[in-house]
C-alpha positions as CSV (number, residue, x, y, z in Angstrom):
1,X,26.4,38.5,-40.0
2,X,26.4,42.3,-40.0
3,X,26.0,43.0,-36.2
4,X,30.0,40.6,-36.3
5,X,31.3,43.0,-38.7
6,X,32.4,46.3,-36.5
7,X,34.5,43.5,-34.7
8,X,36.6,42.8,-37.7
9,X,37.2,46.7,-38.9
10,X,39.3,48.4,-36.4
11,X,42.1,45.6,-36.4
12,X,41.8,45.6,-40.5
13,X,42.0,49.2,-40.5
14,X,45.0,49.6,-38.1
15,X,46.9,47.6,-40.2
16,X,45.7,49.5,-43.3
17,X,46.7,53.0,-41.7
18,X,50.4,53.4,-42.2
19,X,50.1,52.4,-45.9
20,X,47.3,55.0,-46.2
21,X,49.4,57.4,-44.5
22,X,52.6,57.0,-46.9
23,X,50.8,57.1,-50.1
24,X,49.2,60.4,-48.7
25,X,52.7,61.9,-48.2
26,X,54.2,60.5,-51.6
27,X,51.9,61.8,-53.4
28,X,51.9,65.0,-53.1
29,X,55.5,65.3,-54.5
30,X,54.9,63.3,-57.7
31,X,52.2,66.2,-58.6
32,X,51.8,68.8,-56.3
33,X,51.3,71.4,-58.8
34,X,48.5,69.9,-60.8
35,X,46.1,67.8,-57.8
36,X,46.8,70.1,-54.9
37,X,42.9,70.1,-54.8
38,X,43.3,66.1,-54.7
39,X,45.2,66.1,-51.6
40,X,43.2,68.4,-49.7
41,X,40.3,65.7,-50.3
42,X,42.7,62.9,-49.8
43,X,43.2,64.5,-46.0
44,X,40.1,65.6,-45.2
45,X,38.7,61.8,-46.0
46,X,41.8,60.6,-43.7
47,X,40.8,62.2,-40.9
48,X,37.1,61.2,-41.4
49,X,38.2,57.5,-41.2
50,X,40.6,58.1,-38.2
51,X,37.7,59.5,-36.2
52,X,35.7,56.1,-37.2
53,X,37.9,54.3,-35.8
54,X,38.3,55.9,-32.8
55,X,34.4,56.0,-32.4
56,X,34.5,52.0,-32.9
57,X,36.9,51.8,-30.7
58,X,35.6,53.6,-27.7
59,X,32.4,51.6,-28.2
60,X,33.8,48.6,-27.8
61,X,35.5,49.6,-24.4
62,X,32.7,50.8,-23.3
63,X,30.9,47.5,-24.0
64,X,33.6,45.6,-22.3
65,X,33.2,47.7,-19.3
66,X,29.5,46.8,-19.5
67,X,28.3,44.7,-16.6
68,X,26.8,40.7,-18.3
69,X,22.9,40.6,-18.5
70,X,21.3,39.2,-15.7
71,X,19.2,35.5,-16.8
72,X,15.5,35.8,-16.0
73,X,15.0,33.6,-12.6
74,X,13.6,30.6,-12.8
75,X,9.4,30.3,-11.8
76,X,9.4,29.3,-8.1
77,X,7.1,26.0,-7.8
78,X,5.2,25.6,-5.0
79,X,7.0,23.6,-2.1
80,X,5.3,20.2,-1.0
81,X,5.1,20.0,2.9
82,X,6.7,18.0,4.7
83,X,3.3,16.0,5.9
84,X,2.7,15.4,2.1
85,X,6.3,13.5,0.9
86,X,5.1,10.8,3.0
87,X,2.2,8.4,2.5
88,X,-0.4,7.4,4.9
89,X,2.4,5.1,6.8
90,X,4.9,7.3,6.8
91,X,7.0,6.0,4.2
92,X,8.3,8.2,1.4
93,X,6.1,8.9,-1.7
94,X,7.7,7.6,-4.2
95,X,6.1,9.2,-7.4
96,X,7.0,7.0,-10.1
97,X,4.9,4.3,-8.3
98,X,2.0,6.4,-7.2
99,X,-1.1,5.8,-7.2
100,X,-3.5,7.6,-9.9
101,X,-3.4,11.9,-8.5
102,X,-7.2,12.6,-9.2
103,X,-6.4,15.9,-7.3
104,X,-3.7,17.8,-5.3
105,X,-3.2,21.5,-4.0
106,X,-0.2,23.3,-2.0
107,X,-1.9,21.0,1.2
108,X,-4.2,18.6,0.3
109,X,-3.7,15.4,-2.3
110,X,-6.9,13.1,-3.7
111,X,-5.5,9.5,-5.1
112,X,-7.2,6.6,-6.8
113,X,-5.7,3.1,-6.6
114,X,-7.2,-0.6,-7.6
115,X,-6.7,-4.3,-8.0
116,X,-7.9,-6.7,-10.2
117,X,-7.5,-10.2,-10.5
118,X,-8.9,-12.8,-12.4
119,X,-9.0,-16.7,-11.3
120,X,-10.0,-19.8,-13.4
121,X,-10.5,-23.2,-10.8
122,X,-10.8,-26.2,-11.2
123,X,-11.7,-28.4,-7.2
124,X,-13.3,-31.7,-6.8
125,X,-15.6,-32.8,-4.4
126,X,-17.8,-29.5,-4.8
127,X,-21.4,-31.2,-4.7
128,X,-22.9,-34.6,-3.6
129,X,-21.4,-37.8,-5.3
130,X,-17.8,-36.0,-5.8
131,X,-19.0,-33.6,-8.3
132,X,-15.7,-31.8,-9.9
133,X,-16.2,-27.8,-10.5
134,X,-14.2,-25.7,-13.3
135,X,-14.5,-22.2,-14.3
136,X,-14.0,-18.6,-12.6
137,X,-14.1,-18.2,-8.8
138,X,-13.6,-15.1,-6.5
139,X,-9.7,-14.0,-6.6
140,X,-7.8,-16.4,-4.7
141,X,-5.1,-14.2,-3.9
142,X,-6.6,-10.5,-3.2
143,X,-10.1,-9.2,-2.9
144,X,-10.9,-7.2,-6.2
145,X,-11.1,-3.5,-5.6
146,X,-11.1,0.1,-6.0
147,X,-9.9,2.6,-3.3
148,X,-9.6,6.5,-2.6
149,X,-6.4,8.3,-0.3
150,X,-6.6,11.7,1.0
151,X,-4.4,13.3,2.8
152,X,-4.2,17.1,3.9
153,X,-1.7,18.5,5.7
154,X,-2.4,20.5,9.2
155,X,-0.4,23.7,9.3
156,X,-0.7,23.9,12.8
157,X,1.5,21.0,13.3
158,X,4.8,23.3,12.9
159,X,3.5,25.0,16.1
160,X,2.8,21.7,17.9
161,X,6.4,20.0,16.8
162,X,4.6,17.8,14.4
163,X,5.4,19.4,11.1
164,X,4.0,16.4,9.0
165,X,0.7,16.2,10.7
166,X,-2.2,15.7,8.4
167,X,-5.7,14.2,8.3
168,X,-6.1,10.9,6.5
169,X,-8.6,9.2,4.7
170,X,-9.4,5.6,3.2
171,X,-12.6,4.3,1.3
172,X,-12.0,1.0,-0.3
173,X,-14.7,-1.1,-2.3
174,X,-14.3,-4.2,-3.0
175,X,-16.1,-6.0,-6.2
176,X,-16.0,-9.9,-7.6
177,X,-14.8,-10.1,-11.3
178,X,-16.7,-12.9,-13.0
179,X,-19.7,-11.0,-12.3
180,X,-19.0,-7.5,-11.5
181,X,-21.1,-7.9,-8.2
182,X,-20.3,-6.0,-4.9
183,X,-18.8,-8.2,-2.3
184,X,-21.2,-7.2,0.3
185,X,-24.4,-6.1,-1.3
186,X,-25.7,-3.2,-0.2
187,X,-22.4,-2.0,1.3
188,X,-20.4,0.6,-0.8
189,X,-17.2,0.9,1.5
190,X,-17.2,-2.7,2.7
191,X,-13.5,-2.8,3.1
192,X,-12.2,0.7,4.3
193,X,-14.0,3.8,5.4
194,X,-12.1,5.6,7.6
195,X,-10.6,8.8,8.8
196,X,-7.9,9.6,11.2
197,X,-4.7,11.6,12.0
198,X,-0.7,11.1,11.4
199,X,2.5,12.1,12.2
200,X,5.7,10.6,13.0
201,X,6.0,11.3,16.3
202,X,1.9,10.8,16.7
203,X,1.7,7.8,15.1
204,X,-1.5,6.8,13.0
205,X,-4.9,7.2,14.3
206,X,-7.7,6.0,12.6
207,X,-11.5,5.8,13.1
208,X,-14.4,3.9,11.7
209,X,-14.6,0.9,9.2
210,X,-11.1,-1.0,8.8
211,X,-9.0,-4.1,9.7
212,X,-8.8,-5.9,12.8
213,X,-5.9,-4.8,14.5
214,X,-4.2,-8.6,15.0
215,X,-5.2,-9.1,11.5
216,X,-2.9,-6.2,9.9
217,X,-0.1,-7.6,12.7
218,X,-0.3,-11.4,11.9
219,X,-0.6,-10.9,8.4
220,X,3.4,-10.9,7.8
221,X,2.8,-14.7,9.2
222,X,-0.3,-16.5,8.8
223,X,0.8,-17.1,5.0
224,X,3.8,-16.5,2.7
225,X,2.0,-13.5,1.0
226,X,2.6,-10.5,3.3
227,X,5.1,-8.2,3.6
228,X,8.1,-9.1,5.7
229,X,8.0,-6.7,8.2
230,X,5.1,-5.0,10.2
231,X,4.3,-2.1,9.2
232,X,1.1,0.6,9.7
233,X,-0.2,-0.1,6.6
234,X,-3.7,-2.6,6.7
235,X,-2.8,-5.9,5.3
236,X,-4.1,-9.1,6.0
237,X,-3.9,-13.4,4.2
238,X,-5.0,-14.3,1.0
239,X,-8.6,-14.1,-0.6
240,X,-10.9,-16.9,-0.9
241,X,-8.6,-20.7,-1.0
242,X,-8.9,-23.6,1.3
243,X,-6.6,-22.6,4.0
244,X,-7.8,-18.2,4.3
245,X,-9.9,-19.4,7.4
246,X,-6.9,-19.0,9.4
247,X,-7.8,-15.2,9.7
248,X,-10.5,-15.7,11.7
249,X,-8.3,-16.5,14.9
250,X,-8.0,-12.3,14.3
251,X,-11.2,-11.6,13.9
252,X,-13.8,-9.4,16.0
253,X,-17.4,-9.9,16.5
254,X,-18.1,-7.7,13.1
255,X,-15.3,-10.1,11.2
256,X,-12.5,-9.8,10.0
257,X,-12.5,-5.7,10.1
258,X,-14.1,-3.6,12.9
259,X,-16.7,-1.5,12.2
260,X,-17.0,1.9,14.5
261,X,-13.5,0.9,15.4
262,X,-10.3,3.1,16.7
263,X,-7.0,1.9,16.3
264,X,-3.6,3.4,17.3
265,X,-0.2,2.3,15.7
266,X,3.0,3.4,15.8
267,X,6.7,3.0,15.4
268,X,8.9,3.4,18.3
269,X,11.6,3.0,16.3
270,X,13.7,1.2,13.1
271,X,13.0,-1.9,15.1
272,X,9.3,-1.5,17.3
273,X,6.0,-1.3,16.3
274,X,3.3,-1.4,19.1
275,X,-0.7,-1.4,18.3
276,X,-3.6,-0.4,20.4
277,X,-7.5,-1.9,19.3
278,X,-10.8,-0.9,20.1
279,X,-14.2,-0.8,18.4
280,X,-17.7,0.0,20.2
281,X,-20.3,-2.1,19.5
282,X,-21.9,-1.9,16.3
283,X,-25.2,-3.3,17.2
284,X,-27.6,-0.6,17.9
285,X,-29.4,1.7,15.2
286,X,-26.3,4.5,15.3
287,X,-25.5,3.8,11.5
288,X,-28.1,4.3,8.5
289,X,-26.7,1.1,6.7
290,X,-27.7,-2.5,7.2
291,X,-26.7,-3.7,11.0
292,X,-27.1,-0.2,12.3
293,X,-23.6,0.8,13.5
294,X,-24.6,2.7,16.7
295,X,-24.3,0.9,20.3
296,X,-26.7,-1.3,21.4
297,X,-29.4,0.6,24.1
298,X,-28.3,-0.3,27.2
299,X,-25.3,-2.7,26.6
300,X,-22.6,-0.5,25.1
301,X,-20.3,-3.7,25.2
302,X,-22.7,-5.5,22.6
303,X,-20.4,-6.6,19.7
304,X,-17.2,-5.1,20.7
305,X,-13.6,-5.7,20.9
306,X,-9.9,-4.7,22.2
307,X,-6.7,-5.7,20.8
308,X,-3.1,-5.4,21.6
309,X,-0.4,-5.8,19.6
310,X,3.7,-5.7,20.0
311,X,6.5,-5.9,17.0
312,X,9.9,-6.1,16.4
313,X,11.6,-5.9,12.9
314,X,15.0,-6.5,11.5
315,X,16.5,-8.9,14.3
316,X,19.8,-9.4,13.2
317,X,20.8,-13.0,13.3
318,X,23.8,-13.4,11.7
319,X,23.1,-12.8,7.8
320,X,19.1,-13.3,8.3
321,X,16.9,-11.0,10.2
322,X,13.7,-12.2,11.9
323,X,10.5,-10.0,12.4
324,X,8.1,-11.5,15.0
325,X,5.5,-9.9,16.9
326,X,2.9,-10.7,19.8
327,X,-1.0,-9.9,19.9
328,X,-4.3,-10.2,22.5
329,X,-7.7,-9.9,21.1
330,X,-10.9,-10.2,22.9
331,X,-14.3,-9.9,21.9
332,X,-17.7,-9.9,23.3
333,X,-21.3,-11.4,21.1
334,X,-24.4,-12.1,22.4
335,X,-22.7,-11.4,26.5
336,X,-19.8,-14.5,25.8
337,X,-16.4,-13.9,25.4
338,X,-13.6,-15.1,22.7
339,X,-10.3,-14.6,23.2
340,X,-7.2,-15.5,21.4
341,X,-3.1,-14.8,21.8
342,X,-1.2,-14.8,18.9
343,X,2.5,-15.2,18.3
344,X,4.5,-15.6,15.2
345,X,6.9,-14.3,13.0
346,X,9.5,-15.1,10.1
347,X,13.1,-15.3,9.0
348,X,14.3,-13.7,6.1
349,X,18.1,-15.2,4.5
350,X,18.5,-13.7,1.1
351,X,15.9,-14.7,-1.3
352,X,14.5,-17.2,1.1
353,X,11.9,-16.7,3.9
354,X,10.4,-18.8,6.5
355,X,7.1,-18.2,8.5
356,X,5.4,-19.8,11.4
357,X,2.8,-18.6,13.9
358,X,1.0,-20.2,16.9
359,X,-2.6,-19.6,18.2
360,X,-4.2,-20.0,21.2
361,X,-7.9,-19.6,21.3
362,X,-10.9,-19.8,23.8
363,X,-14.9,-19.1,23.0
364,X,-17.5,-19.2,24.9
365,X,-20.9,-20.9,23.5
366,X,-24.2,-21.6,24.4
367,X,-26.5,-19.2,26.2
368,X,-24.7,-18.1,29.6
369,X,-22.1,-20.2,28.1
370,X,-24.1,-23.5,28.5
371,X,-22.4,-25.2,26.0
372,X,-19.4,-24.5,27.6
373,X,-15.9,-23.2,26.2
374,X,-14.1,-24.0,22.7
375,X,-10.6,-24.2,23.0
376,X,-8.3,-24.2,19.4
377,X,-4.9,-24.1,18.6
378,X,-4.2,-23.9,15.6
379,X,-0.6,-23.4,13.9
380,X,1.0,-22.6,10.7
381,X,4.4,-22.9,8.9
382,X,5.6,-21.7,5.0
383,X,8.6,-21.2,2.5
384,X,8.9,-18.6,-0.1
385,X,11.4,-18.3,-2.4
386,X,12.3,-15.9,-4.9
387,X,14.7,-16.5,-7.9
388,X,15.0,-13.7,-9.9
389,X,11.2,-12.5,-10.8
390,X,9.4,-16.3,-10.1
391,X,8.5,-16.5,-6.4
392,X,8.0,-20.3,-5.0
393,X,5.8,-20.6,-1.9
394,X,4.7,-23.8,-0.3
395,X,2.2,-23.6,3.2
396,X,0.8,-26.1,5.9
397,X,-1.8,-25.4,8.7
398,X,-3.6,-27.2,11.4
399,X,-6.4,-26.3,12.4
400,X,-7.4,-28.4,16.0
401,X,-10.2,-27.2,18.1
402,X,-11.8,-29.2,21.4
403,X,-15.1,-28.6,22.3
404,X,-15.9,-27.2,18.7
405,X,-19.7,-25.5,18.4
406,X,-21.7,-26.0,15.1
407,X,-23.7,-24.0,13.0
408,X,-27.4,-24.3,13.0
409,X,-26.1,-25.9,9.0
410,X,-24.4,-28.0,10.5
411,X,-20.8,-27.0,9.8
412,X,-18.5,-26.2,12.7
413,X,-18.7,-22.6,13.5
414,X,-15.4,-20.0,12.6
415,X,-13.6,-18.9,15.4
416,X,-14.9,-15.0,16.5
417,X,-17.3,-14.9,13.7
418,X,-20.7,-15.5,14.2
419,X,-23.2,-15.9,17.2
420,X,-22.5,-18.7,19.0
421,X,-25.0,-18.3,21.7
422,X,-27.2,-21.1,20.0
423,X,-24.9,-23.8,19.9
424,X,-26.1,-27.2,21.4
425,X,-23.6,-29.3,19.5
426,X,-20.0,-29.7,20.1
427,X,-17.4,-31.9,18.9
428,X,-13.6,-32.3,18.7
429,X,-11.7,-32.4,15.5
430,X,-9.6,-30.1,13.1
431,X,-8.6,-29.3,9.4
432,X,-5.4,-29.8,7.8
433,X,-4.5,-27.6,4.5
434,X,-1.4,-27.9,2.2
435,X,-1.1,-25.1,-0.7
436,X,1.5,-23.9,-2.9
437,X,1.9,-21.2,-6.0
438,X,4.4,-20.4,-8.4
439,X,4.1,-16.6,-9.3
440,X,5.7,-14.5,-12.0
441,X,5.8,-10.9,-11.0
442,X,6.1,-9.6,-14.6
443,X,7.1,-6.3,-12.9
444,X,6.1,-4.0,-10.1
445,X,1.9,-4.1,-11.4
446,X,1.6,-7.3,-12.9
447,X,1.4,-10.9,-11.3
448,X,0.6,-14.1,-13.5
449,X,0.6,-17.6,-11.1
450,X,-0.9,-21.3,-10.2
451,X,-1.9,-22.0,-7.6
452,X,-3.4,-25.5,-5.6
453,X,-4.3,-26.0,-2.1
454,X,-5.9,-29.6,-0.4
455,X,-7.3,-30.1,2.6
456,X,-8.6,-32.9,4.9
457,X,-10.5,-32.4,7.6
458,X,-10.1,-35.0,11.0
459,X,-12.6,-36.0,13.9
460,X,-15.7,-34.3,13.7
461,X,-14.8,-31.1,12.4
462,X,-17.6,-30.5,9.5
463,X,-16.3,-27.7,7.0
464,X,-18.2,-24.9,4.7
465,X,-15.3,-24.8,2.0
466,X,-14.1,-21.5,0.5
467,X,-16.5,-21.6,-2.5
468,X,-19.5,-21.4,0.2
469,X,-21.2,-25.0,0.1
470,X,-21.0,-25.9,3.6
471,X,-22.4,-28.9,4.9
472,X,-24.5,-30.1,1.4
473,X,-26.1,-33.2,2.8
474,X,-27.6,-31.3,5.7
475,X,-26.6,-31.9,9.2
476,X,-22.9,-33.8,9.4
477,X,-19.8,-33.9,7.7
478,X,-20.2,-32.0,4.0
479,X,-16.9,-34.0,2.1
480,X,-13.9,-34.5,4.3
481,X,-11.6,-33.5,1.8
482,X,-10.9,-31.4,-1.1
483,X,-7.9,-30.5,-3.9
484,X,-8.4,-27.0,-5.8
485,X,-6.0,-26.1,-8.7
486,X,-6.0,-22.2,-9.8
487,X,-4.5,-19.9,-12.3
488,X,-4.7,-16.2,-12.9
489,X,-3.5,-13.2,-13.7
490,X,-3.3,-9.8,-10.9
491,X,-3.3,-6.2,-11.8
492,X,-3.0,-3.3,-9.6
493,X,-2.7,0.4,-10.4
């Protein structure tokens, strides 16, 4: 309140001054004989105040002449460069979706990411004599697991044109929830361990442990649970159901992921995305884990594989858009040859979307290919749905093979995966599968669902069912059919 007061004086003064200054004259005359002392001090105390006020009064001019304080800048933060606003894929980071940071610098970021998911089952004819099963069973959507991102931006890029180049880097576990078990014993980074490059105009470059090429292309078709569109990001079909073995059309000889592979992707455009494949074989004693890693002493081509893949995104027809893309893989176990062509795609109108791929297949079997080629062609349509935040899906594939190899079980073998150099047995046949789910996506984390699938197997085809019983009575057909009904709950952070 006091520093306010000098603002209020000199106008209360000025106004005071003439009044002051009449009395001072008056009063002279009314008793100058007797208070000429009085007036002296009446004067000099005038003048006093008159030079107050004209010290006020140059103060304040002087503070309006004043230039305005400067505010005290603002702490510069760091700038983020420009290889680090974008993921591994090249899409932008959006932050309020991202994945745990367990560390991040000027150039280099560290994050943690998971899913878990729980599934109660219950599926008939699971043991001799129709035997029902009911309790927990491995996810039936996604794999459980816990994975790690680095990234770390390359400064050199600017000189080279590629001012968001950085080095990338996945390790992905993967675990089973009823029992806490690793999915491969033994195998700590079973379903990424990689490292590679990226930049726009690069593309992605990635070496080691990691999907099949084909797989990460047909995944947007093989069932109504992938993305739309193909991206660079690995993908790849449900988890364990009656109707996953699909994904073994785009297998290798190591599975359904490469090991000591090298894949290229990249996007030409809004609209292309092309894909180049190939992994050494993983036979020899190269790596310290189980199955070696290195190449095989004197037949580098022992276990290996190339791929090729083409997509296209976002045709416009009309008020839908179709995505479809194109894929060759080969593959070489045991010196025979499996090959397979893929094409597919799907049609996205609104909230509804429509899938459907095609498969031609060839394998080789027998020793020097004695038992002569397998030839399958299996095929695949779904729906999806979406109303609001309930998804609807509802699948069918055929699986049809001629000239079909078994197992030394007795079940027929899976296309790509596994040895087939001591088949003997052959036989034509197929599998059918019908499933469906309902799925509430509670919001961007959080999936709750049922699920069912069925499946009936024709000719001689002789299955190992998703739970892993495969041919129970020993050689010859384990149960012909099968109806599995699942519920469960998926978290991912």
């Amino acid at each position: 309140m006091k520093a306010s007061t000098p603002n209020r004086c000199p106008a209360t003064l000025r106004k005071l001054r003439p009044a002051v200054l009449a009395m001072a004259i008056a009063f002279p005359f009314s008793s100058v004989l007797t208070h000429a002392d009085e007036l002296s001090d009446l004067k000099a105390q005038i003048q006093l105040l008159n030079k107050r006020l004209a010290d006020i009064e140059a103060n304040q001019a002087a503070a309006r002449a004043a230039p305005a304080p400067v505010a005290a800048a603002a702490p510069q933060q760091a700038s983020v460069p420009e290889a680090l606003k974008t993921d591994q894929q090249g899409s932008p980071v959006e932050t309020s979706v991202n994945p745990v940071t367990l560390y991040s610098n000027s150039n280099t970021s560290l994050r943690m990411y998971g899913l878990v998911e729980a599934t109660i089952s219950h599926a008939n004819n699971q043991a001799k004599g129709g035997a029902t099963a009911t309790g927990f069973q491995t996810a039936w959507f996604s794999g459980n697991r816990l994975g790690f991102d680095a990234e770390h931006a390359l400064g050199f890029g600017k000189d080279w044109g590629m001012p968001d180049l950085k080095v990338i880097s996945k390790l992905e576990t993967e675990f089973e929830l009823p029992t806490g078990n690793s999915d491969s014993p033994g195998v700590l980074f079973n379903r990424d361990a990689w490292l590679g490059l990226y930049s726009d105009s690069l593309g992605k470059i990635t070496l080691g442990r990691q999907n099949t090429l084909t797989r990460d292309f047909t995944a947007n078709w093989g069932d109504p649970y992938g993305s739309a569109e193909t991206t660079l990001k690995e993908g790849g079909y449900s988890n364990v159901n009656n109707f996953k073995q699909l994904i073994f059309y785009s297998a290798s000889p190591t599975g359904t992921r490469n090991n000591s592979g090298i894949e290229w992707k990249k996007k030409l455009d809004d609209h292309w995305v092309v894909g180049l494949g190939y992994a050494f074989g993983s036979e020899g004693n190269g790596g310290s884990g189980p199955g070696g890693g290195g190449a095989l002493p004197g037949d580098q081509s022992e276990g290996s594989s190339q791929s090729v893949s083409v997509a296209y995104n976002k045709l416009e027809l009309g008020d839908a858009k179709l995505n479809f893309n194109v894929s060759y893989d080969r593959g070489k176990k045991a010196d025979l040859i499996d090959q397979a062509v893929l094409v597919g795609g799907n049609v996205v109108y609104g909230p509804f979307r429509w899938n459907a791929g095609y498969i031609h297949y060839t394998g080789q079997q027998g020793v020097n290919n004695s038992a002569g080629t397998r030839t399958d062609t299996p095929w695949t349509t779904s729906f999806s749905y979406l109303w609001d935040k309930t998804e609807f899906d509802l699948g069918y594939q055929q699986i049809k093979g001629k000239h079909a190899g078994f197992s030394g079980g007795g079940t027929t073998l899976n296309p790509f995966f596994g040895n087939a150099s001591g088949v003997t047995t052959v036989a034509d046949g197929g599998k059918n599968s019908t499933y469906g789910s309902v799925i509430y996506h509670a919001d961007k984390q959080t999936d709750f669902y049922v699920a069912a699938d069925y499946f009936k197997v024709t000719g001689n085809w002789v299955v190992g069912d998703a739970q892993g019983n495969g041919a129970l009575f020993g050689t010859g057909q384990a149960h012909n059919n099968e109806t599995e009904v699942a519920t469960g709950v998926r978290f991912k952070f």
